[in-house]
Steps between C-alpha positions, in 0.01 A plus 500: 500500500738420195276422235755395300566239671241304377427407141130445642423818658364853392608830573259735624553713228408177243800359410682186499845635561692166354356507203594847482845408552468248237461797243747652622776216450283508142596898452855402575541203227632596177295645234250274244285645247249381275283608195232308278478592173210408226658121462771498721633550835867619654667456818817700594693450859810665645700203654803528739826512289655099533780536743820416299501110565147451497313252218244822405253257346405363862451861544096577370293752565211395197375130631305244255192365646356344257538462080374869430478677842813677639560642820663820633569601842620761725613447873620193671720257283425145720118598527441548112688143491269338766163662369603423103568129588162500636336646209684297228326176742162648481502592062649107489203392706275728286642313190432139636142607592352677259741421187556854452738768529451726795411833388670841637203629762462154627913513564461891628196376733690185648803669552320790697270264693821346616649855570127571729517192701845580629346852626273345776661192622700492817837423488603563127599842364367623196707443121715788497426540069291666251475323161417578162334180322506508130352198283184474270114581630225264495399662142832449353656888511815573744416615829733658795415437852626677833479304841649660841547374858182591585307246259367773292547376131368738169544520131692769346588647172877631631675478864753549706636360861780528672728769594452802294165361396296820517745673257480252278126464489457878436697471221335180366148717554635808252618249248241183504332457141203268469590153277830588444726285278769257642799733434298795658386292800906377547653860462239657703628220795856598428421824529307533810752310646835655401290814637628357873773223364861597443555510123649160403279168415726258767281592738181433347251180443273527193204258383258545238179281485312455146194276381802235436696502846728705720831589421819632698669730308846458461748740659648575185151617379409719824853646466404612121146616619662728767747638299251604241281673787817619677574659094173665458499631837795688476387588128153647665748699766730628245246644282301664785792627587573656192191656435507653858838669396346597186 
């Protein structure tokens, strides 16, 4: 029997082969990291370079979903689109009931209860993306969420998804400090990423969430930021280099 055929059935070895699949198209999406910081938070994302006639601001890869929560994705375009339209419905709804603004788990939770439900129904596929939800906790300090296709949905202090993603996240283990400050927390996202990312900020999506709001940073600002890492990298090599030939 093919059980992967059937969104509904179980290997004998325990797995639901679609939604194995699902991570797969995930491993195959282009890379997103993010880090939280003592009072902020920072989303990076490699995008596809904007073919040559192409409006590249229809071209995102970090979503808003509500006033302070931010969205990053890896894997299928058109099913990020479908399942952020959803979740920008169910913060509004939040809003008109309860007069307040959804906070980041409650985001993280719907949008991996969604993710769940499509994993044991007949006749729908699993969402072939991972996110990483940024916006403000319940007590008012930044938090950074990870969903995947499976519905499984935690809080993390830095992450990666995406192709690459383990590289990434080893570096992003060696260099993670506790409450770092916002400059730290965006350099240490530039970095991790330009660790699998061409050199050049084109290609690359950056947001930074405070107490006061999110921000996109401008490309002219991720271009500096690289090319100050890019400086001190080659700095670092030069210098190592030197004192091995001493």
């Amino acid at each position: 029997m093919a059980y992967d055929r059937a969104i509904t059935v179980f290997s004998p070895d325990g797995h639901l082969l679609q939604v194995e699949y699902a991570l797969e198209a995930v491993r195959k999406g282009f890379c997103a990291v993010g880090v939280r910081g003592g009072s902020s938070v920072c989303l990076a994302v490699e995008r596809k370079a904007a073919a040559k006639l192409q409006d590249p601001r229809t071209v995102k890869k970090i979503l808003a979903l509500d006033e302070n929560i931010c969205l990053a994705f890896a894997g299928l375009n058109a099913d990020a689109r479908v399942l952020v339209n959803r979740t920008r419905v169910e913060c509004q709804s939040y809003r008109l009931n309860l007069e307040d603004a959804p906070t980041v788990e409650y985001v993280a939770r719907y949008i991996a209860r969604t993710q769940q439900k499509y994993t044991h129904q007949g006749g729908a596929r699993p969402f072939g993306i991972s996110t990483l939800v940024m916006g403000m906790t319940s007590d008012n300090k930044p938090g950074l969420f990870h969903t995947d296709p499976s519905g499984v949905y935690a809080a993390w202090k830095a992450n990666a998804i995406g192709r690459n993603s383990k590289t990434v996240q080893e570096y992003l283990e060696k260099n993670y400090k506790e409450n770092m400050s916002e400059e730290d927390t965006t350099r240490l996202t530039l970095k991790a990423i330009l660790e699998v990312v061409e050199a050049g900020s084109k290609n690359l999506e950056v947001a930074v969430l405070r107490p006061t709001g999110v921000e996109m940073l401008k490309e002219e600002d991720v271009e500096k930021l690289v090319k100050e890492i890019e400086d001190a990298k080659k700095a670092a090599e030069e210098a190592a280099a030197a004192e091995k030939a001493h």
